[in-house]
TIVEXMI-822318 format. One record per residue (C-alpha): x, y, z; residue in three letters. Coordinates in steps of 0.2 Angstrom, whole numbers, always signed. Layout:
N
{xx: X, yy: Y, zz: Z, res: ALA};
...
***
This chain:
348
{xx: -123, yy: -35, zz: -605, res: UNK};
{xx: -104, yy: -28, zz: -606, res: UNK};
{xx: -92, yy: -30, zz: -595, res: UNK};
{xx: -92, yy: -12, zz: -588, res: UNK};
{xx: -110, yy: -13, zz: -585, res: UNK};
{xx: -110, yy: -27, zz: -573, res: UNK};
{xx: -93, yy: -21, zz: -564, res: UNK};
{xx: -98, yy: -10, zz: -548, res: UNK};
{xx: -93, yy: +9, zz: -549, res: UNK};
{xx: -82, yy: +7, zz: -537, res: UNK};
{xx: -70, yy: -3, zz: -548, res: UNK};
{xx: -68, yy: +9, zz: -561, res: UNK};
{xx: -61, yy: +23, zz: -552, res: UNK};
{xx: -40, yy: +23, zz: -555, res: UNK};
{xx: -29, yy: +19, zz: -544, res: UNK};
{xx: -22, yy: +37, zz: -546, res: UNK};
{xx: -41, yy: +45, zz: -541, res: UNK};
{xx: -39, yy: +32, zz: -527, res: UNK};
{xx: -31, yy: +44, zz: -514, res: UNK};
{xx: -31, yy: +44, zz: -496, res: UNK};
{xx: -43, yy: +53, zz: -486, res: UNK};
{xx: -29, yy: +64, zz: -481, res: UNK};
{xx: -23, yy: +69, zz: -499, res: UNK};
{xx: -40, yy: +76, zz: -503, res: UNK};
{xx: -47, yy: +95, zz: -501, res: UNK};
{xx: -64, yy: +99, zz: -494, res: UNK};
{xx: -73, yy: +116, zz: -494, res: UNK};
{xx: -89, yy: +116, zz: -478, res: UNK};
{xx: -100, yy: +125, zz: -468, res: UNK};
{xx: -100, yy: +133, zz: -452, res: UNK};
{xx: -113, yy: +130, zz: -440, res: UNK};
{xx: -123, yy: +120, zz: -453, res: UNK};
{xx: -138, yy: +118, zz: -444, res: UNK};
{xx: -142, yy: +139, zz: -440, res: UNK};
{xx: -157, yy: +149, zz: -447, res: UNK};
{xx: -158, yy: +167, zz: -447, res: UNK};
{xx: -163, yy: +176, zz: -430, res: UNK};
{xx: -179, yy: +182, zz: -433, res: UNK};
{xx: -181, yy: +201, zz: -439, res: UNK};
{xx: -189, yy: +207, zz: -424, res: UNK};
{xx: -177, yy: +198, zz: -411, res: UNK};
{xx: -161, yy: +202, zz: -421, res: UNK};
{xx: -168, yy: +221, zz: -422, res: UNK};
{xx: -170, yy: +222, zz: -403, res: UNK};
{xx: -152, yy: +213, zz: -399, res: UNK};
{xx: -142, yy: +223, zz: -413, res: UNK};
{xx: -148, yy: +239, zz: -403, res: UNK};
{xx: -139, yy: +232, zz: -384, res: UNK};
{xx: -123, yy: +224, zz: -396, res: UNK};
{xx: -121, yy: +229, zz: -414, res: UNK};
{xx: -105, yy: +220, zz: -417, res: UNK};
{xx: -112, yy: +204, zz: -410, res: UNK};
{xx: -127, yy: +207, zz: -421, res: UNK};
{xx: -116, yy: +206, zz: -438, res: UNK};
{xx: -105, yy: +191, zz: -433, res: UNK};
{xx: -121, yy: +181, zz: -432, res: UNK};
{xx: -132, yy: +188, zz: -448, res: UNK};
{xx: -132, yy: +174, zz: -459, res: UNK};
{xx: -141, yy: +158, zz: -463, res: UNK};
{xx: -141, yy: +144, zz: -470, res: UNK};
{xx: -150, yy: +131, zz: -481, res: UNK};
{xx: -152, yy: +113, zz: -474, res: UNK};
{xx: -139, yy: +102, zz: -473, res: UNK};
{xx: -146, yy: +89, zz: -485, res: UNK};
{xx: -145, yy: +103, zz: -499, res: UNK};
{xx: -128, yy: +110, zz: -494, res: UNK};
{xx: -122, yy: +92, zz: -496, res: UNK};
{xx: -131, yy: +89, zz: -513, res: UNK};
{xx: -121, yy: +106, zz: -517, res: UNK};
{xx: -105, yy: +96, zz: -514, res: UNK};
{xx: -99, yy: +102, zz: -496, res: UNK};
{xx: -92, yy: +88, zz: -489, res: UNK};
{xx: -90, yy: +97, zz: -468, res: UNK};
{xx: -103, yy: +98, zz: -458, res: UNK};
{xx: -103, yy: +106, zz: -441, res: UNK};
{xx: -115, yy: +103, zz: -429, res: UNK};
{xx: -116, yy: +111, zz: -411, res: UNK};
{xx: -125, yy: +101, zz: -399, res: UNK};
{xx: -130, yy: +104, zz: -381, res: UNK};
{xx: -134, yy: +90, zz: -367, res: UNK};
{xx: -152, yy: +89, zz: -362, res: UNK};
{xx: -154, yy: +75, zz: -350, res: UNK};
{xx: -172, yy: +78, zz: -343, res: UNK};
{xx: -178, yy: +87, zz: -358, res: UNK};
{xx: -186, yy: +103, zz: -358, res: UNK};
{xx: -170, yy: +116, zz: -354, res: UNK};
{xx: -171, yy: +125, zz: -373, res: UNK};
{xx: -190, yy: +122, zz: -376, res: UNK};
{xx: -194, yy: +141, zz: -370, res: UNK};
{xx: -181, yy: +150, zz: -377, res: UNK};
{xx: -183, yy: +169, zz: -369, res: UNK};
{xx: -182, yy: +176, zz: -389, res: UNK};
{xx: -199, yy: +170, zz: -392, res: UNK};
{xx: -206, yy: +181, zz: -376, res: UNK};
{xx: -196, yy: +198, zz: -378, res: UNK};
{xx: -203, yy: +199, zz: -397, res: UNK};
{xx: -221, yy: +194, zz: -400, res: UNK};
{xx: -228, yy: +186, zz: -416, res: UNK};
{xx: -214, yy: +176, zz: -421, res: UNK};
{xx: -214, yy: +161, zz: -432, res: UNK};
{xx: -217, yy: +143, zz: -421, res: UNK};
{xx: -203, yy: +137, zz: -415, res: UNK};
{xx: -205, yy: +119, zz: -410, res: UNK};
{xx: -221, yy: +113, zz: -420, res: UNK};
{xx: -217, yy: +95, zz: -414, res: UNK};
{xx: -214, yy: +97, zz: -397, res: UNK};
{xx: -196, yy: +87, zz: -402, res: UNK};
{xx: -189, yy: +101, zz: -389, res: UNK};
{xx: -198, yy: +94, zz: -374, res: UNK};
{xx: -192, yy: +76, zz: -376, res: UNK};
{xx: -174, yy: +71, zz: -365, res: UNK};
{xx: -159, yy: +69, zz: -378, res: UNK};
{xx: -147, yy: +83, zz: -387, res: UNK};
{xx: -152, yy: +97, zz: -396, res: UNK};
{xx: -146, yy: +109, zz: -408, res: UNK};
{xx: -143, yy: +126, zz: -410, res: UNK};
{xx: -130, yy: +141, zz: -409, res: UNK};
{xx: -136, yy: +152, zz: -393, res: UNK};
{xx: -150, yy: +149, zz: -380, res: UNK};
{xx: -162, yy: +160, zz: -380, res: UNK};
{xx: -157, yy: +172, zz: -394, res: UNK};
{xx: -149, yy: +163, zz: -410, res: UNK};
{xx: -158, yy: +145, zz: -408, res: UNK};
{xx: -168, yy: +141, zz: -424, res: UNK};
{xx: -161, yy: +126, zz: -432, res: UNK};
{xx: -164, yy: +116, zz: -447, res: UNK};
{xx: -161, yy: +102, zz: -436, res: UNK};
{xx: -169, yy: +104, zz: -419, res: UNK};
{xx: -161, yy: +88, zz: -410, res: UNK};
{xx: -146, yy: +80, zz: -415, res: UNK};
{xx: -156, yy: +64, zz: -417, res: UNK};
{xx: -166, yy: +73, zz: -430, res: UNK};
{xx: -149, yy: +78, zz: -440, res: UNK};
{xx: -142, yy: +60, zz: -439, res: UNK};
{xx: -158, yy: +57, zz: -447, res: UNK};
{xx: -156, yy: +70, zz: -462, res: UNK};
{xx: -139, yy: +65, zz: -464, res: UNK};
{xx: -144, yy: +44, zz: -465, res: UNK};
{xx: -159, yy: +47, zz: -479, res: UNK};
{xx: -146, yy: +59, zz: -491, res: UNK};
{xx: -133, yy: +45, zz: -490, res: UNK};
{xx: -143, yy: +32, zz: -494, res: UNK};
{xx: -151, yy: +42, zz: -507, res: UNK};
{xx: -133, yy: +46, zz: -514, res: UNK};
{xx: -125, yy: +31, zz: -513, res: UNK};
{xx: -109, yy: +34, zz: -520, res: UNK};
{xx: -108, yy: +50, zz: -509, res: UNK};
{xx: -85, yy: +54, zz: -504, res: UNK};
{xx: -85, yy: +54, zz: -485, res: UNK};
{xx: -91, yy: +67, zz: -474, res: UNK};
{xx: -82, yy: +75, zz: -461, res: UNK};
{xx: -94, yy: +81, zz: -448, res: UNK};
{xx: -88, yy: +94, zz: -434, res: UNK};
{xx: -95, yy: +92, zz: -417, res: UNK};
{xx: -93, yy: +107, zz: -404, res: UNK};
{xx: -101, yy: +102, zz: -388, res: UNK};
{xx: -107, yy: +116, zz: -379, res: UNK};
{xx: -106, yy: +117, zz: -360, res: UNK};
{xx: -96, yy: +135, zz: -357, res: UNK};
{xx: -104, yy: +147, zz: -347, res: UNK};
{xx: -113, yy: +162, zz: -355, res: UNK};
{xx: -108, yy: +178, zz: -350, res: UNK};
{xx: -126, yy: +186, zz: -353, res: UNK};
{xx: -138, yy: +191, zz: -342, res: UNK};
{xx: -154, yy: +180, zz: -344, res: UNK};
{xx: -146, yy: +165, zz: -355, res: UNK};
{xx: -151, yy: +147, zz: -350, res: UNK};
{xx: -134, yy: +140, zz: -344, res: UNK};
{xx: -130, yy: +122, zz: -353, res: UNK};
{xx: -127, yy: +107, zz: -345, res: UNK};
{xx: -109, yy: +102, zz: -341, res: UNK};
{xx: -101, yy: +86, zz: -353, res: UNK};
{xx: -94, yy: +73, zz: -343, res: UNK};
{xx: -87, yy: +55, zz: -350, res: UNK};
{xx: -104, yy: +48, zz: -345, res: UNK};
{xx: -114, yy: +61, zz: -357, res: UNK};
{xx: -100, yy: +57, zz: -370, res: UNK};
{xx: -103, yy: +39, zz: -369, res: UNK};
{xx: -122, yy: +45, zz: -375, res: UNK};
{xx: -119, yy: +54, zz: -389, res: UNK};
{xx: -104, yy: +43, zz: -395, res: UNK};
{xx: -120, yy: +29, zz: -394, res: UNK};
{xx: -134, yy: +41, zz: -402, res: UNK};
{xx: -120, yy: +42, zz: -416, res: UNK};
{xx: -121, yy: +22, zz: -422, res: UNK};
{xx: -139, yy: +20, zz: -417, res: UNK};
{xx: -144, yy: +32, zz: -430, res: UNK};
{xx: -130, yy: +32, zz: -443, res: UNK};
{xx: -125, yy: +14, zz: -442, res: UNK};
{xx: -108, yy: +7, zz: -440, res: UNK};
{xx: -105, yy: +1, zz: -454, res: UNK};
{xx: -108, yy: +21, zz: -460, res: UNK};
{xx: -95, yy: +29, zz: -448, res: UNK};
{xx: -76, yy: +28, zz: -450, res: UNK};
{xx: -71, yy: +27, zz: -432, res: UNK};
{xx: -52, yy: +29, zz: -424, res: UNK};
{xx: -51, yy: +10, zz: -422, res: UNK};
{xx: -55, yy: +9, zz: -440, res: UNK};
{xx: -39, yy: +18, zz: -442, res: UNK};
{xx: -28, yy: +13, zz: -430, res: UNK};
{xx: -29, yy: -4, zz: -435, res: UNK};
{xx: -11, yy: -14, zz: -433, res: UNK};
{xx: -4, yy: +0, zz: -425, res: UNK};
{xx: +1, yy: +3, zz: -407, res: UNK};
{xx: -7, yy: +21, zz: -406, res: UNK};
{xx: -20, yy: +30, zz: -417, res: UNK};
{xx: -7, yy: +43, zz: -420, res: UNK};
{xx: +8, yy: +30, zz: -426, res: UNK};
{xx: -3, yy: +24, zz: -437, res: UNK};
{xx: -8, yy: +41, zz: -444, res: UNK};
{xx: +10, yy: +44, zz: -446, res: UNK};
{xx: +12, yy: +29, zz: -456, res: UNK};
{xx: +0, yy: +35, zz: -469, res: UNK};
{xx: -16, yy: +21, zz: -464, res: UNK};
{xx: -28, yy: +33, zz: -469, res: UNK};
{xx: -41, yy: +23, zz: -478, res: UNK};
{xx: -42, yy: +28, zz: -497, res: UNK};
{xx: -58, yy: +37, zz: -505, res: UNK};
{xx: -65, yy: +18, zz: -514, res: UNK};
{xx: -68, yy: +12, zz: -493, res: UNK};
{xx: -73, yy: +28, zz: -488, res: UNK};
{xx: -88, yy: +31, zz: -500, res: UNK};
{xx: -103, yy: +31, zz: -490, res: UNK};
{xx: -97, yy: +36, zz: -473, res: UNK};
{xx: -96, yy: +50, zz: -461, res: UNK};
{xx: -81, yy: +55, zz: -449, res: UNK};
{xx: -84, yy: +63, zz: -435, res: UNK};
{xx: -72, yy: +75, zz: -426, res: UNK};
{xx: -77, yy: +81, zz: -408, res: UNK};
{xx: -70, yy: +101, zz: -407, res: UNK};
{xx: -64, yy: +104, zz: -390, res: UNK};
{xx: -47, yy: +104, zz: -380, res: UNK};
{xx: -45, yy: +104, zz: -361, res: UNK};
{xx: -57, yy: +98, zz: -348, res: UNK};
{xx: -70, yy: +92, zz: -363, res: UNK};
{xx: -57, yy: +84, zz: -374, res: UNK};
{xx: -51, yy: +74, zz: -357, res: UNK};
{xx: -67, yy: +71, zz: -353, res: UNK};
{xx: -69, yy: +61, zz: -369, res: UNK};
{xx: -52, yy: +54, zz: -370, res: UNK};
{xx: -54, yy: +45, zz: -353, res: UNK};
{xx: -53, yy: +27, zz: -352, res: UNK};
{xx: -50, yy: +27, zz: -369, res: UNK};
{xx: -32, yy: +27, zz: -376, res: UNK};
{xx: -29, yy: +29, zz: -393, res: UNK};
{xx: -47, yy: +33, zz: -396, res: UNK};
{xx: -50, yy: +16, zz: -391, res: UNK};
{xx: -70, yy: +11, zz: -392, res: UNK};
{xx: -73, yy: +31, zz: -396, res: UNK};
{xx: -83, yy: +34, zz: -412, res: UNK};
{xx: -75, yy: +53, zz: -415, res: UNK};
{xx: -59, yy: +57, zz: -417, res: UNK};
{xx: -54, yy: +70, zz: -405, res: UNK};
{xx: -44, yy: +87, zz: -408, res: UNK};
{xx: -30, yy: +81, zz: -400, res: UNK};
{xx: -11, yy: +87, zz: -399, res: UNK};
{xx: +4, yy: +81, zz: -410, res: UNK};
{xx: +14, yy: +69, zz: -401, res: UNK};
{xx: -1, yy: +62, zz: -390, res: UNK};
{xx: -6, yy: +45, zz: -393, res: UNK};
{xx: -24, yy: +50, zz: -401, res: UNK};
{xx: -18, yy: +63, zz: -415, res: UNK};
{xx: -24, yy: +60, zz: -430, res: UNK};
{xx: -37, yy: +75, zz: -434, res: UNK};
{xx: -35, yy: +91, zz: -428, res: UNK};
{xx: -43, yy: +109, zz: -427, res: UNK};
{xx: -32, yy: +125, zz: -433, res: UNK};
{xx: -44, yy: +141, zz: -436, res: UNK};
{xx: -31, yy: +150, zz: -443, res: UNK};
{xx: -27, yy: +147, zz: -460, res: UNK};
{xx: -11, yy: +157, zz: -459, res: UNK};
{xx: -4, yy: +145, zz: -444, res: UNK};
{xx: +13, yy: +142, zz: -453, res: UNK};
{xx: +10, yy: +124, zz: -443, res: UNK};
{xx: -4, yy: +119, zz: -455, res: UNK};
{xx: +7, yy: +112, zz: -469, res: UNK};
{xx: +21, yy: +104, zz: -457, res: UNK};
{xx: +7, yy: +94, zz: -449, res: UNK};
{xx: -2, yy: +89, zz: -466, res: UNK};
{xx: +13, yy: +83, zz: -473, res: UNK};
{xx: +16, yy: +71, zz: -458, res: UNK};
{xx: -1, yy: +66, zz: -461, res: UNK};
{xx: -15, yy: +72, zz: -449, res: UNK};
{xx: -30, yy: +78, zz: -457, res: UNK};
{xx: -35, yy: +98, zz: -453, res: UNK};
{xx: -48, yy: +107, zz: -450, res: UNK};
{xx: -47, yy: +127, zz: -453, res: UNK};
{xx: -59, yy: +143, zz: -458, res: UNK};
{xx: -58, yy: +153, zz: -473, res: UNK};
{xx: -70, yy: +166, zz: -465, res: UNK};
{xx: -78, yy: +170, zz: -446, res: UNK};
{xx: -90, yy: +182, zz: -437, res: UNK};
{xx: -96, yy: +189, zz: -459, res: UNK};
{xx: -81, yy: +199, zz: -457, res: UNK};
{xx: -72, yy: +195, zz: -475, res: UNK};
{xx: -90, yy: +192, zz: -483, res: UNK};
{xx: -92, yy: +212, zz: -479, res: UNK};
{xx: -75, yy: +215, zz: -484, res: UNK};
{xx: -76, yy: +205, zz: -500, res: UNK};
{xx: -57, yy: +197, zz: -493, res: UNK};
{xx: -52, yy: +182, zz: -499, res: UNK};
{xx: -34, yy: +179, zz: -490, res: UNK};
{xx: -38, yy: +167, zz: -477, res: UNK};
{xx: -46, yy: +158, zz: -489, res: UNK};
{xx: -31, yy: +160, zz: -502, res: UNK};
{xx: -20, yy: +156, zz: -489, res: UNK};
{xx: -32, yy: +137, zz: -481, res: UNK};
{xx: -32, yy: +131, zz: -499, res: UNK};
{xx: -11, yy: +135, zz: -498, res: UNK};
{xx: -9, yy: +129, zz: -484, res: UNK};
{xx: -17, yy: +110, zz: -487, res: UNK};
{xx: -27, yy: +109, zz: -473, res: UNK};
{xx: -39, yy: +95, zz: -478, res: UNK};
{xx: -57, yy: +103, zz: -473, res: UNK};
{xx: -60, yy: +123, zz: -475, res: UNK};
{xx: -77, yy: +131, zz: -468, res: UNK};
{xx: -86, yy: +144, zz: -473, res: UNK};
{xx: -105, yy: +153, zz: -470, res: UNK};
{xx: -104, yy: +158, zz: -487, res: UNK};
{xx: -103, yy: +146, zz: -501, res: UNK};
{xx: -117, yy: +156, zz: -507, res: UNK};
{xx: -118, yy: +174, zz: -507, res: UNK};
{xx: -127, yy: +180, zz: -491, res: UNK};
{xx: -143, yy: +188, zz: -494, res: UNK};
{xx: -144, yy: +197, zz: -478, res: UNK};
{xx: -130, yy: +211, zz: -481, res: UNK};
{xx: -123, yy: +216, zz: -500, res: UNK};
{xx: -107, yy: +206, zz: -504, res: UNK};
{xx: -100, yy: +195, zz: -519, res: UNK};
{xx: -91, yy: +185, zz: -505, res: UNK};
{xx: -92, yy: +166, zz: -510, res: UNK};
{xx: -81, yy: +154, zz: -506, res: UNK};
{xx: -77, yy: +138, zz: -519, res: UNK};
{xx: -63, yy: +131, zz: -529, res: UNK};
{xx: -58, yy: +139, zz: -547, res: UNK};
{xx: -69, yy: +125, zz: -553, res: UNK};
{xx: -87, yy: +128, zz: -543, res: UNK};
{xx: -83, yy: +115, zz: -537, res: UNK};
{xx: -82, yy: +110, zz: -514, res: UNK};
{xx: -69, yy: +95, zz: -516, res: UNK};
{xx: -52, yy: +91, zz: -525, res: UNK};
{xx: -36, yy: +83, zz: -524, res: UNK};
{xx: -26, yy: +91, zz: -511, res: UNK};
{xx: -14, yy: +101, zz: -521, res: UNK};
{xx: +0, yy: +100, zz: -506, res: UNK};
{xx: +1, yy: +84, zz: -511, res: UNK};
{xx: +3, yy: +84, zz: -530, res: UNK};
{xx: +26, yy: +80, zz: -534, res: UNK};
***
């Protein structure tokens, strides 16, 4: 047997292809998880609220195949559910009649976090509980063993709705965080998540060593998933509390430059002239290319023109395919067909 047969992968990749995390460019989706509103139901809500209707008119395939395609973002919205039950009886089902089963399994009923966009109206998931899409995620990796890390988004939902008849979420609190930060390993694994301690390392604060460049390179990061909680104010406090830096927290939070937990952040605009000041120090981005199918009906690629400019390390899209539910050539990739390259910001 030669050499280069018995020498893992891992080992042959250059120590030029050996970038950072940070010095890479990912292309993901946008509320990975969603399936269509059924015909019916998003018939009888486009009649009350048109515009609303056609910023939530797209689909998408599940997230094992979007990750097979190359996407390497996820986002996944997920809502508390402490006693079980609160989104088993979504009101969609009971204004149309004859829809499609919702919760075969009965996976609703059961206490733990569930997933999905709107109560009541836009709530079909590929993923049903956030167990259930940890799950997904664990049997892809291990059956793409060499897979570049994944960046997943986590929004948790507790706002208010401002619609009559819409089952109002439970609120987040440290104590629910420390529950999802533990449903996180139990299903994934440690040694599959790249958590803010895995960062910090010898450094004083999480954002120091961000700033110092200790993002781990793409040969340690094969194989993993970071995870980045979207929220600012009471939420991101919430999770932040009693633990400085990121300490002990498995997701990194979308915290502000100059704080001691900065290291990955949320920007949704692409044209935010901040993007490549903060990129070049180091943090790692997050920003859109598209929102609410407005530049998928307008066939307008700017914002997307302008992320890929801009460096930000993860852009989302709905549309890395062509939506089949309104006519448009609207897809997002790089010039290659490709959903990950270098970072071009970064090339002398």
């Amino acid at each position: 047997m030669g050499l280069l047969a018995v020498l893992p992968a891992i080992a042959l990749i250059t120590k030029k292809e050996d970038l950072p995390i940070n010095q890479i460019q990912v292309i993901g989706s946008h509320n990975s998880y969603k399936q269509a509103i059924n015909p019916g139901l998003f018939k009888l809500f486009a009649t009350s609220d048109s515009e609303a209707a056609k910023s939530l008119d797209y689909e998408h395939i599940s997230m094992p195949a979007q990750l097979q395609m190359g996407l390497r973002n996820l986002e996944i919205d997920v809502y508390a559910d402490e006693r079980g039950g609160k989104y088993a009886h979504p009101r969609g089902l009971e204004q149309v009649k004859g829809q499609p089963e919702y919760d075969p399994k009965g996976e609703m009923i059961k206490p733990g976090f569930k997933v999905l966009h709107v109560p009541d109206l836009d709530f079909r998931s590929s993923a049903l509980t956030f167990v259930s899409a940890l799950q997904q995620l664990k049997k892809w990796s291990e059956a793409n063993p060499d897979h570049s890390p994944v960046f997943i988004t986590l929004e948790a939902k507790d706002d208010s709705i401002k619609r009559e008849n819409i089952t109002q979420p439970e609120v987040f609190t440290s104590k629910i965080f420390d529950q999802l930060d533990a449903v996180i390993l139990e299903n994934l694994g440690k040694a599959k998540v790249i958590s803010p301690d895995d960062v910090r390392g010898k450094y004083k604060t999480l954002e120091q060593s961000v700033l110092n460049k200790n993002w781990p390179k793409m040969s340690s990061a094969k194989r993993k998933f970071i995870f980045v909680l979207d929220a600012t104010g009471r939420k991101r406090s919430a999770y932040m509390q009693g633990h400085p830096s990121l300490a002990k927290r498995v997701m990194f939070a979308n915290a502000d430059p100059g704080t001691p937990e900065a290291a990955l952040m949320i920007r949704n605009n692409p044209k935010d002239v901040q993007i490549p000041v903060l990129v070049k120090k180091g943090y790692i981005i997050r920003t859109r290319a598209d929102a609410d199918t407005k530049q998928a009906r307008n066939n307008d690629y700017s914002d997307f023109e302008a992320a890929c400019k801009s460096g930000a390390q993860i852009i989302t899209t709905d549309f890395y395919q062509k939506s089949t539910h309104f006519k448009s050539d609207y897809a997002i990739s790089f010039a290659d067909g490709k959903y990950f390259r270098a970072n071009p910001i970064f090339k002398k």
